[in-house]
PDB file as gemmi writes it, atoms N, CA and C in Angstrom:
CRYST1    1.000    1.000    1.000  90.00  90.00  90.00 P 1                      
ATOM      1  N   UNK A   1      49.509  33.706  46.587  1.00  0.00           N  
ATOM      2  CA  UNK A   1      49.890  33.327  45.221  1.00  0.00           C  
ATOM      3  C   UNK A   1      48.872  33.848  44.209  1.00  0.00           C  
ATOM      4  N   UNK A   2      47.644  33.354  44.070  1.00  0.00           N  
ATOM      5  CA  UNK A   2      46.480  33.745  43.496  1.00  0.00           C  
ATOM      6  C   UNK A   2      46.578  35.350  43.412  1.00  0.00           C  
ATOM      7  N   UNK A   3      47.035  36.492  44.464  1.00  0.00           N  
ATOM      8  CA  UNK A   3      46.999  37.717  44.745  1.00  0.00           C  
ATOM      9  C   UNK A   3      48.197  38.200  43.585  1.00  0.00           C  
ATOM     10  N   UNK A   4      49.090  37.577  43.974  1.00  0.00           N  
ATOM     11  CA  UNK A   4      50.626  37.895  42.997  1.00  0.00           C  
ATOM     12  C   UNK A   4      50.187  37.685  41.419  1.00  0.00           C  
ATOM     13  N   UNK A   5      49.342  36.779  41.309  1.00  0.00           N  
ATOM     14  CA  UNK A   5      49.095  35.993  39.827  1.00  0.00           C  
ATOM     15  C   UNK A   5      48.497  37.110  39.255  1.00  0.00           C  
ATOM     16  N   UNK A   6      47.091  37.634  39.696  1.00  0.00           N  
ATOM     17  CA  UNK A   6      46.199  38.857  39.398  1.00  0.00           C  
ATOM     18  C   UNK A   6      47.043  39.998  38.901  1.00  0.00           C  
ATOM     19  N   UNK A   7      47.852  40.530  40.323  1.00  0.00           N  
ATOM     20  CA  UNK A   7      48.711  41.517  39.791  1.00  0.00           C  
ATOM     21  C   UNK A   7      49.425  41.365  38.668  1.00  0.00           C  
ATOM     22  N   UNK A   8      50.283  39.950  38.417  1.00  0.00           N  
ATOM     23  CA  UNK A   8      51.188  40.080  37.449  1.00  0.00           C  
ATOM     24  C   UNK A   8      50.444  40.150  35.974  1.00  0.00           C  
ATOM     25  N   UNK A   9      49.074  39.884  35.885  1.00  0.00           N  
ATOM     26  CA  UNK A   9      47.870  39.590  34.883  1.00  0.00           C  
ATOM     27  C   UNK A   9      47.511  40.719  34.537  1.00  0.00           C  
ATOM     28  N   UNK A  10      47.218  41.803  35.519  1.00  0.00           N  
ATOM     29  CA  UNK A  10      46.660  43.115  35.448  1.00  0.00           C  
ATOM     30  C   UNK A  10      48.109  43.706  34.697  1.00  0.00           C  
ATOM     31  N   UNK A  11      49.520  43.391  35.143  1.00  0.00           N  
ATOM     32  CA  UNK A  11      50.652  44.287  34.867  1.00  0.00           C  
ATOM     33  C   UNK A  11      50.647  44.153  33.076  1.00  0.00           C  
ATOM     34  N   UNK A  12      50.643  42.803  32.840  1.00  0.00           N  
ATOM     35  CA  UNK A  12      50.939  42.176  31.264  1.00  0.00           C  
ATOM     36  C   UNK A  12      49.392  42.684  30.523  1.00  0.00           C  
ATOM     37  N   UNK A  13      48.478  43.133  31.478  1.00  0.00           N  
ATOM     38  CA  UNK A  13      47.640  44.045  30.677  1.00  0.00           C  
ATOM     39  C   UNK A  13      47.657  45.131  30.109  1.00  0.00           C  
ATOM     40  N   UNK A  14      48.251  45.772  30.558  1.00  0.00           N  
ATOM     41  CA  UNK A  14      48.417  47.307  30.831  1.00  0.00           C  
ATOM     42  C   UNK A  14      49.906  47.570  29.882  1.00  0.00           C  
ATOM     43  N   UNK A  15      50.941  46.315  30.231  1.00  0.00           N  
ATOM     44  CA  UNK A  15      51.852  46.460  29.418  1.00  0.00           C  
ATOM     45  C   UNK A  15      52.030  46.280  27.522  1.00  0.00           C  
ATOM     46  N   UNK A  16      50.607  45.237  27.456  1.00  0.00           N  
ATOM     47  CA  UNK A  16      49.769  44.773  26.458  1.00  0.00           C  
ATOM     48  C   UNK A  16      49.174  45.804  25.653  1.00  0.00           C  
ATOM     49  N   UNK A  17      48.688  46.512  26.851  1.00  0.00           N  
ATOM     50  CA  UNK A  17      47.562  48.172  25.923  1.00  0.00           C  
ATOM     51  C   UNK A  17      48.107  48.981  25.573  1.00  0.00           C  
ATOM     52  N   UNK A  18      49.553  49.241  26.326  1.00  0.00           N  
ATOM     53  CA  UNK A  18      50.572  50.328  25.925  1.00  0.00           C  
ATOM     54  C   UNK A  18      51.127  50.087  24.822  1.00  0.00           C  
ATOM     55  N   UNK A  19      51.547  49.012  24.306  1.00  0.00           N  
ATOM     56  CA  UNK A  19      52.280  48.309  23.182  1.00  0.00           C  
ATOM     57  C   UNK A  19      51.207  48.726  22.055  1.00  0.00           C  
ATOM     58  N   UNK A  20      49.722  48.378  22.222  1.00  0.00           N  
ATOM     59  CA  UNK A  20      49.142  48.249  21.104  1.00  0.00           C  
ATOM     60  C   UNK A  20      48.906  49.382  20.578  1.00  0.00           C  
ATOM     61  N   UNK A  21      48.399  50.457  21.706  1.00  0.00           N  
ATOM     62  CA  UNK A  21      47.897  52.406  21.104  1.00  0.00           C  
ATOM     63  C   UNK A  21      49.817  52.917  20.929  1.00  0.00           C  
ATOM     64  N   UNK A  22      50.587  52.354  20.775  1.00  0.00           N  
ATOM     65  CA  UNK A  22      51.657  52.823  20.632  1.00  0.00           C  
ATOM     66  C   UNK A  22      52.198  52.204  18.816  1.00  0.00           C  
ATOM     67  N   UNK A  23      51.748  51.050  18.604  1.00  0.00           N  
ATOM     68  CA  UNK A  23      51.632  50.546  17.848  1.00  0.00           C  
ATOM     69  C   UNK A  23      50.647  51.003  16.383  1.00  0.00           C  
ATOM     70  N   UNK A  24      49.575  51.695  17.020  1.00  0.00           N  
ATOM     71  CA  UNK A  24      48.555  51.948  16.621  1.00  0.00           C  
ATOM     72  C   UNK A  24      48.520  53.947  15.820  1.00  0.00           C  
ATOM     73  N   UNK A  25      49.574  54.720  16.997  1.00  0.00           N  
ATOM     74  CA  UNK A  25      49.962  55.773  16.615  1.00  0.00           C  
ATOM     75  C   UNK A  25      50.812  55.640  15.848  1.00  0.00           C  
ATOM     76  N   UNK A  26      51.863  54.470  15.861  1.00  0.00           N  
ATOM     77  CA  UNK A  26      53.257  54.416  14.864  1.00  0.00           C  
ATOM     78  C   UNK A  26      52.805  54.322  13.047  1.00  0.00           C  
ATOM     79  N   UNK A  27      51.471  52.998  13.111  1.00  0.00           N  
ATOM     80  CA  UNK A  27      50.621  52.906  11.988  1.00  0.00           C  
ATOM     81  C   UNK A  27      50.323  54.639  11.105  1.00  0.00           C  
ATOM     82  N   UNK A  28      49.371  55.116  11.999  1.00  0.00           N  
ATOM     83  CA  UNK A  28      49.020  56.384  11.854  1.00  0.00           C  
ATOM     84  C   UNK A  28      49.534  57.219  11.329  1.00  0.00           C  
ATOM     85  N   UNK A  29      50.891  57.171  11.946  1.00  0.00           N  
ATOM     86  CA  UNK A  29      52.423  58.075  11.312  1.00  0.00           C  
ATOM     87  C   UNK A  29      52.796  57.894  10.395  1.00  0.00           C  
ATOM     88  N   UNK A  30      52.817  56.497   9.911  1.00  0.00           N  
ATOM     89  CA  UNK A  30      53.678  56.127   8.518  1.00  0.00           C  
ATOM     90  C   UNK A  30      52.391  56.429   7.314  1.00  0.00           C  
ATOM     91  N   UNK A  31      51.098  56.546   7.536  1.00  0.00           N  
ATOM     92  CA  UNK A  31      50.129  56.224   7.092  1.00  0.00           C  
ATOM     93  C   UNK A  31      49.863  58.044   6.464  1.00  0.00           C  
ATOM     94  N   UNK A  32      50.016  59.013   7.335  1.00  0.00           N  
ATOM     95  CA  UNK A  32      50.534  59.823   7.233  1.00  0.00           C  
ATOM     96  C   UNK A  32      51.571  60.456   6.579  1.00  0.00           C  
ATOM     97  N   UNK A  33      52.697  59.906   6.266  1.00  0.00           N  
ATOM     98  CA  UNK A  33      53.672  60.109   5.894  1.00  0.00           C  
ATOM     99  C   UNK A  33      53.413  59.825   4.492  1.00  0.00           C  
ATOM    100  N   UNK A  34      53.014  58.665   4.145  1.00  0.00           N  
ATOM    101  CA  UNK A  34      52.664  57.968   2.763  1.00  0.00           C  
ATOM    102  C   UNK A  34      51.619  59.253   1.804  1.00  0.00           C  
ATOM    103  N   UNK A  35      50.588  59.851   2.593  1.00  0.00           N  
ATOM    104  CA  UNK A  35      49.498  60.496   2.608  1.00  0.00           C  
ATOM    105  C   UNK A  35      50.198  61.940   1.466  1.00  0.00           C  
TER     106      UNK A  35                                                      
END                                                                             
């Protein structure tokens, strides 16, 4: 259980970091655009 928990912790990490530098390029773009 503890093993499954980690993984699913590590997954919602990773799914977490992708969201944010994706988030973070979208900023960039519009920021850009405005520019």
């Amino acid at each position: 259980y503890s093993d499954n928990y980690s993984w699913q912790a590590h997954l919602e990490d990773l799914v977490e970091k992708d969201a944010t530098e994706k988030s973070d390029a979208a900023r960039e773009a519009f920021l850009a655009e405005l520019a």
